[in-house]
N, C-alpha and C positions, 0 to 999 in steps of 0.2 A: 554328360548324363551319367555315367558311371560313378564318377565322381561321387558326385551330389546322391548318387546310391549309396555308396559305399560309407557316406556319411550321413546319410540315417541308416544306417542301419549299426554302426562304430555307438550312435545314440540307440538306440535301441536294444546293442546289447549292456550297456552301460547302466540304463535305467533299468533292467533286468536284476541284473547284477546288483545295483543298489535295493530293489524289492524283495530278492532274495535273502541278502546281508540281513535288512530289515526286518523279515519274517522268523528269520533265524535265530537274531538278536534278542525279538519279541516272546519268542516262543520258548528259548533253550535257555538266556542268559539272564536278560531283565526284564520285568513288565512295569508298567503304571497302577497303582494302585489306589481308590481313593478313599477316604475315613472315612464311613460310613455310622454316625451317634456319636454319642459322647462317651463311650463305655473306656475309652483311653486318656480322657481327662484327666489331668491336664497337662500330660504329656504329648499328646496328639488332639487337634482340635476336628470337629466335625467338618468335612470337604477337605480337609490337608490331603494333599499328595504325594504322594510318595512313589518310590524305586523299590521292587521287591528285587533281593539278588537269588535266582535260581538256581545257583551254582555252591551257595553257601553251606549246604548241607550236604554235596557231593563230595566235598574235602572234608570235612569232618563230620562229627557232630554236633547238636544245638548245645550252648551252653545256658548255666541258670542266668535271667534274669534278660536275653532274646529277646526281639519284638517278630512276632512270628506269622506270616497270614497262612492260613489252611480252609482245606475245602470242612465246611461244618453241615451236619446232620441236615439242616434248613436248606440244601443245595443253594447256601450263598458261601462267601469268602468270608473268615473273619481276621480280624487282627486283633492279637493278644500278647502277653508277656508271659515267658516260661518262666513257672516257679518252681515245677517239681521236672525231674529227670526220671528214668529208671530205676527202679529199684530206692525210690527215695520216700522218707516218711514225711508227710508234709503239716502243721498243725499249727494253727493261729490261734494265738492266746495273748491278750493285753493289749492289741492292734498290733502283736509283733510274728513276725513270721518265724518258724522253728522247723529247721532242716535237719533231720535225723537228729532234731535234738536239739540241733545246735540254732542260737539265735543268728539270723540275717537283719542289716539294717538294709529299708530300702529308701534311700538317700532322695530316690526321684519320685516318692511321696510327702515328702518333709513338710512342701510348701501346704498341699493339700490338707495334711491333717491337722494343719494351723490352725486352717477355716473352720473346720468340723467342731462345732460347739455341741450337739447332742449325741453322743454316744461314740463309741470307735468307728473308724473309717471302715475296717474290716472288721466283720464278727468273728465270735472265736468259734474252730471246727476244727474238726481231726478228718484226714484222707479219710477215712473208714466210714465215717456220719455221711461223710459224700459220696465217696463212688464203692460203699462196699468192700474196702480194701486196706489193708494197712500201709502199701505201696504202692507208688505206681510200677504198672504196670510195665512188663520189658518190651519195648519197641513203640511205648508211648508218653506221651508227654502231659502234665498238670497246667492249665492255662490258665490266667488270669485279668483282666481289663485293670486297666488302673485307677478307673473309677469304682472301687470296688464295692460301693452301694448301688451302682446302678448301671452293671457288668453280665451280660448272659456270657459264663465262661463255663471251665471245668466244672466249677462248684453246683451247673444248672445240667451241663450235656455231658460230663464226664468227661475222660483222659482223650487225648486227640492222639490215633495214633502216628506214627513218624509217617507213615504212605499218604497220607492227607496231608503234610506239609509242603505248601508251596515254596516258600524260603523266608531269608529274613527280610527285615525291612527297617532299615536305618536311615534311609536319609529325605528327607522333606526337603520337596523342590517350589511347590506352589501352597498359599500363595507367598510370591519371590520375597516380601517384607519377613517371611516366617521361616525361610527356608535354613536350613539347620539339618547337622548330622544329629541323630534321638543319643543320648546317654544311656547308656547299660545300665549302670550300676548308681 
């Protein structure tokens, strides 16, 4: 009889033990996260899933061009793509992005704006038209979808700041025919 105690309860604290790991895992390191529109087309498709890593931004900071999810004004999650940083000027002109000036190619639009027969993929704007600023802001970040015609991002809710960021999100697990690390750059 002891025995057979002793082994449930060897099970018991085992399966603890893994519920804990599990919670821990979920709550501190990685979560599931799922695509929710098309506003990342066509770089992320609607329903893709994905690994947010929560740890990403405790070692450094976000870099340009991120896939980012954060808590947004609408008490939902969203996921987006950094384009502006702190202190950085941000202003589209031509469908081409201009970073303190300086032109950015963004490579993981190429395919997209192939398709686009009326008009630019992105309109042209300057930070300032948008969120009233020449810069962003320090401790916050310029978002973007990469369906940029049909994207509720910075350009709609403004700079996100860094305390709203949940972490990045690179790698697409479901569904398993799709599943792929996202390109930065």
């Amino acid at each position: 009889m002891t025995k057979k105690k002793n082994e449930l309860w060897e099970w018991t604290k085992a399966l603890l033990i893994a519920v804990a790991l599990a919670a821990i895992i979920r709550y501190f390191l990685f979560a599931p996260i799922v695509v929710d529109g098309l506003s990342m087309m066509p770089t992320l498709k609607n329903q893709d899933r994905m690994i947010v890593n929560k740890l990403s931004y405790e070692i450094g900071e976000p870099k340009r061009f991120d896939i980012i999810v954060f808590h947004a004004p609408e008490q939902k999650d969203y996921i987006k793509r950094v384009i502006g940083l702190p202190g950085d000027q941000i202003e589209y002109k031509n469908d081409i992005l201009y970073v303190n000036g300086k032109a950015y190619k963004e490579t993981y639009l190429d395919e997209y704006k192939k398709q686009v027969e009326d008009g630019p993929l992105t309109d042209d704007f300057t930070l300032e038209e948008k969120i009233g600023r020449t810069t962003v802001p320090k401790g916050e970040l310029f978002v973007m979808g990469d369906n940029r015609r049909f994207s509720k991002d910075s350009r709609h809710i403004g700079t996100v700041p860094m305390s709203k960021v949940i972490g990045k999100a690179s790698i697409v697990f479901w569904p398993l025919k799709d599943a792929h690390i996202v390109k930065v750059k």
